[in-house]
N, C-alpha and C positions, 0 to 999 in steps of 0.2 A: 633274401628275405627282407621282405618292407613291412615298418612296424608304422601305424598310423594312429596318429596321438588321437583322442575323442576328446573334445570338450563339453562340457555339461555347462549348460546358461540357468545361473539363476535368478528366477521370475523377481522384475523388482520393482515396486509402487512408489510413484510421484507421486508428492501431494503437496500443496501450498503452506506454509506455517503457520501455524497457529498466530492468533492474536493474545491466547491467555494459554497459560499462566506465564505470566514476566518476573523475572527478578530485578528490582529495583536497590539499586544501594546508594545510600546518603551517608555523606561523610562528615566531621565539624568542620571540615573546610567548603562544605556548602552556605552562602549565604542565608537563604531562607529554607529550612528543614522543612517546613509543611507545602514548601511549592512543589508540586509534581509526587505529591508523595501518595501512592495507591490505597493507603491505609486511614488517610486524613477524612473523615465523614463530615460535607460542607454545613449540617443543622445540628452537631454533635454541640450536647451540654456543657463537654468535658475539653473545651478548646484549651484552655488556660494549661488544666495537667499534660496534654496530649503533647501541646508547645514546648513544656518543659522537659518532658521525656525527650525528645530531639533533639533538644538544643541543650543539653548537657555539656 
């Protein structure tokens, strides 16, 4: 008696990675908290607070 295993393939989709959403983490051991930071708005009114919040 021959028993013959079956295998079942399941179907699976390549696709390239995403460019977004990214997680970004700054630490206080970064020199400048607003360089590279995703969240920093380059015509933002609010620079001064925005600085302060980071650089805590």
């Amino acid at each position: 008696m021959t028993t013959e295993k079956q295998t079942q393939h399941t179907p699976r989709i390549y696709a390239e990675p995403s460019e977004s959403p990214k997680l970004v983490i700054t630490t206080n051991l970064d020199q400048n908290a607003t360089e590279q930071n995703p969240y920093e708005q380059k015509n933002s009114p609010n620079k001064k607070e925005f600085k302060e919040f980071f650089d805590e």
